[in-house]
C-alpha positions in Angstrom: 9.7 112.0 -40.2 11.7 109.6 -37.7 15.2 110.7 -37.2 17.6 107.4 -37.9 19.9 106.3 -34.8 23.2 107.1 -35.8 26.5 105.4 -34.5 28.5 107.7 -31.8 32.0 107.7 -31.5 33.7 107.2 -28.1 37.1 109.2 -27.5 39.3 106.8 -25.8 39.6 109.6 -22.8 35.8 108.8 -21.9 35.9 105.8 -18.9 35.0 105.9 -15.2 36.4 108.8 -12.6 36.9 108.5 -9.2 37.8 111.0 -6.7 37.2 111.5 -3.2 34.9 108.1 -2.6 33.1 109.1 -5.9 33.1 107.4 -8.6 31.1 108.5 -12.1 31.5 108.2 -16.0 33.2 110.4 -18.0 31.5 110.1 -21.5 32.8 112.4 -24.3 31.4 111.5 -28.4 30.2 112.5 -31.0 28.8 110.8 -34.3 31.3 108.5 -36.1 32.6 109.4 -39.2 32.3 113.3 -38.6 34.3 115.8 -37.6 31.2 117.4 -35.1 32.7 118.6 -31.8 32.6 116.7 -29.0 29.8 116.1 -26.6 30.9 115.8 -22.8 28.8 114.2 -20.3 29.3 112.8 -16.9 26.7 109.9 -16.1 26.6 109.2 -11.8 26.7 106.1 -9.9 22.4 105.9 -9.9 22.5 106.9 -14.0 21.7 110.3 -13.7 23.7 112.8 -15.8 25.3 116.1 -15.8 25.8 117.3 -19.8 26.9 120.5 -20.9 25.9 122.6 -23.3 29.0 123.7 -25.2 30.7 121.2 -27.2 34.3 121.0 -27.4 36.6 121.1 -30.5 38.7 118.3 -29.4 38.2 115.1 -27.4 41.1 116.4 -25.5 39.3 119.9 -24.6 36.2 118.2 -23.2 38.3 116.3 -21.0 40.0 119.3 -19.5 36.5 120.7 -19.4 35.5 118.2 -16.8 38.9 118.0 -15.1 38.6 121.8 -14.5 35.0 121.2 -13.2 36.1 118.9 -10.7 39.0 121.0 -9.1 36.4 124.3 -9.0 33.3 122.6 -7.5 34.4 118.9 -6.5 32.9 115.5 -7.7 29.5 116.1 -5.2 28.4 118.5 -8.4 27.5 115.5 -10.1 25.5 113.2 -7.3 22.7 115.4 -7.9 19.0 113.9 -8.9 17.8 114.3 -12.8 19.7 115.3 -15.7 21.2 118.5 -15.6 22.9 121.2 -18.1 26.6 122.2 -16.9 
């Protein structure tokens, strides 16, 4: 049974980062008209993406999330190849 594509909401903290010459995009939804947590993923310049594996209670808590990531390991975390699980 095929699983219908449903419409995800965009938090209006999700847009493009840049520190330190790098640039990526910080995407944090979930599906519209829910109240699921938050999904927070961080796409790179060549469209690979870093996602983690909690989900947040608030838009605002994912952001702080991947704020928090960036001061602890920098922004070269997230240059590396294929997807990977924060």
């Amino acid at each position: 049974m095929a699983i219908p594509d449903r419409e995800l909401e965009h938090s209006s903290l999700s847009g493009l980062f840049t520190r330190d010459g790098i640039t990526v995009e910080v995407q944090i939804y979930r599906f519209a008209g829910t109240a699921d947590a938050w999904v927070l993923e961080v796409v790179d310049q060549e469209g690979s993406s870093t996602v983690w594996t909690e989900s947040f209670f608030t838009d605002q808590a994912a952001h702080k999330a991947f704020l928090r990531a960036v001061e602890k390991d920098g922004m070269g975390q997230f240059l590396e190849l294929g997807e990977t699980l924060h």
